[in-house]
N, C-alpha and C positions, 0 to 999 in steps of 0.2 A: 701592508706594503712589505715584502718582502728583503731581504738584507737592510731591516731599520737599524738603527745605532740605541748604545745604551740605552742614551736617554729617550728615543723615540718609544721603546720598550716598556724603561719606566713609566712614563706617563700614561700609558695604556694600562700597566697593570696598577697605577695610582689610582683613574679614573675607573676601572673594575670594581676596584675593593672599595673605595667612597661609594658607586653605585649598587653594588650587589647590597650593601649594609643597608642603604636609604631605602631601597625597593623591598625587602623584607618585608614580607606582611602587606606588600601593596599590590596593586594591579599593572605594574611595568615588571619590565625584564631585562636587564640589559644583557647584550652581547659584544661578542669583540669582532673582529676582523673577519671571520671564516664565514660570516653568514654572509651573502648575496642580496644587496639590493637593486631590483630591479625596478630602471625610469620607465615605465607605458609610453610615456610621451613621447621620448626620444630612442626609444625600443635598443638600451641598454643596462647591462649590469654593472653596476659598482661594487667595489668593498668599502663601507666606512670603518675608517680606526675602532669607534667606539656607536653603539646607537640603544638606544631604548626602545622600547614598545610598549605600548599599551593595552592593556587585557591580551586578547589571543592575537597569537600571530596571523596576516594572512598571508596566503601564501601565492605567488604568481602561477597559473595554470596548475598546481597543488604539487609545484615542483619545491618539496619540504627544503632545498638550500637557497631560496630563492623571494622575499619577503615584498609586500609592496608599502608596506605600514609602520615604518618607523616616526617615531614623534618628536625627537629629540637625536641629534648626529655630531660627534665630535670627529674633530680630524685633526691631528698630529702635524704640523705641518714642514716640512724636508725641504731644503734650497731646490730639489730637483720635482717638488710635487707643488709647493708655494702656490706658485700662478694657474696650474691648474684647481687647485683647491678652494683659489678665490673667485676663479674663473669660468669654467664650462662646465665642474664638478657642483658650482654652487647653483649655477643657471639649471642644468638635471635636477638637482635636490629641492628647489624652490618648485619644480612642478610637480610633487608629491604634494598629493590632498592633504596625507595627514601629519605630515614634519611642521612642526609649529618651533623649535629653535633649533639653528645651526652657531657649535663651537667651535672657533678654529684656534690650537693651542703652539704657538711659538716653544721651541725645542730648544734655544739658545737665547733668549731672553725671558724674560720677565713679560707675557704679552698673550693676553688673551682676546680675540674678535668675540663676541657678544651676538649674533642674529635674531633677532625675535619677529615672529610673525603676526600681523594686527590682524582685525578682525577686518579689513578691508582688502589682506594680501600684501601692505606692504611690508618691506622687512627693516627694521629700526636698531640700529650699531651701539654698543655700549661696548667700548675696550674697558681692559685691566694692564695695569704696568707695574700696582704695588702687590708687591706680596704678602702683604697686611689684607688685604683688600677679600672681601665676601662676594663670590659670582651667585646670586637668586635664578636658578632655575625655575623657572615659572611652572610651565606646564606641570612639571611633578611634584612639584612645591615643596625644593629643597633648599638650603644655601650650603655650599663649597667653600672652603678657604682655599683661597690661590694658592697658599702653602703647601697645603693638604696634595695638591695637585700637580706641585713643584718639589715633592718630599723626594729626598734623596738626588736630584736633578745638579747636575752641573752645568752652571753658567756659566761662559766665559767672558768679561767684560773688556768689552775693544778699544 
């Protein structure tokens, strides 16, 4: 998203540096913003905030900024992207074969959404609200501290 705020910023390069460290030495990769996710289904591109992959990228018609295979997608989420992020951006992202969780990461609270995908297709909700609190990344088999991911973040309590 272009003109994010601080802390929209932060959090993206919180979730980088936590990710780029975990994935070391493993078969994911994460990236940020710039790469192109493209829906087949709904024959659109999106940018996620944040996303992972798994061993090789592929790529749509082998157009290299343009991927169909992410496994794991964070998204930042801004008063003015909110609704679609939980909305028509999550209904796209659930028709990817191979996205097995979506994060969605509150920018002014304390409040992480949790997505996980079963072995049946359905997607099953775990929020966070402490910042004490360990988010398990399943698929990559990592765990996060909310902290870690809220590092240097300004709340403002209303």
């Amino acid at each position: 998203m272009t003109g994010g705020t601080i802390n929209h910023n932060r959090i993206i390069r919180n979730l980088m540096y936590l990710l780029m460290n975990a994935c070391e030495n493993q078969t994911y990769e994460a990236f940020s913003s710039d790469l192109r996710v493209w829906i087949t289904e709904y024959k659109r591109g999106v940018y996620p905030d944040v996303m992972v992959i798994s061993e090789d990228p592929i790529f749509n018609e082998n157009r290299q900024e343009e991927i169909i295979n992410p496994c794991l997608i964070f998204e930042v989420l801004s008063p003015s992207t909110s609704s679609y992020d939980r909305g028509d951006k999550f209904l796209y992202y659930r028709s990817l074969h191979y996205l097995k969780e979506y994060i969605l990461i509150d920018q002014v609270n304390y409040f992480i959404e949790h997505y996980t995908k079963t072995e049946n297709n359905q997607w099953l909700l775990k929020d966070y609200q402490n910042i004490n609190d360990m988010i398990k990344l399943n698929f990559i088999n990592i765990d996060v501290k909310i902290s870690d991911i809220y590092e240097n973040i300004s709340i403002i309590k209303g």
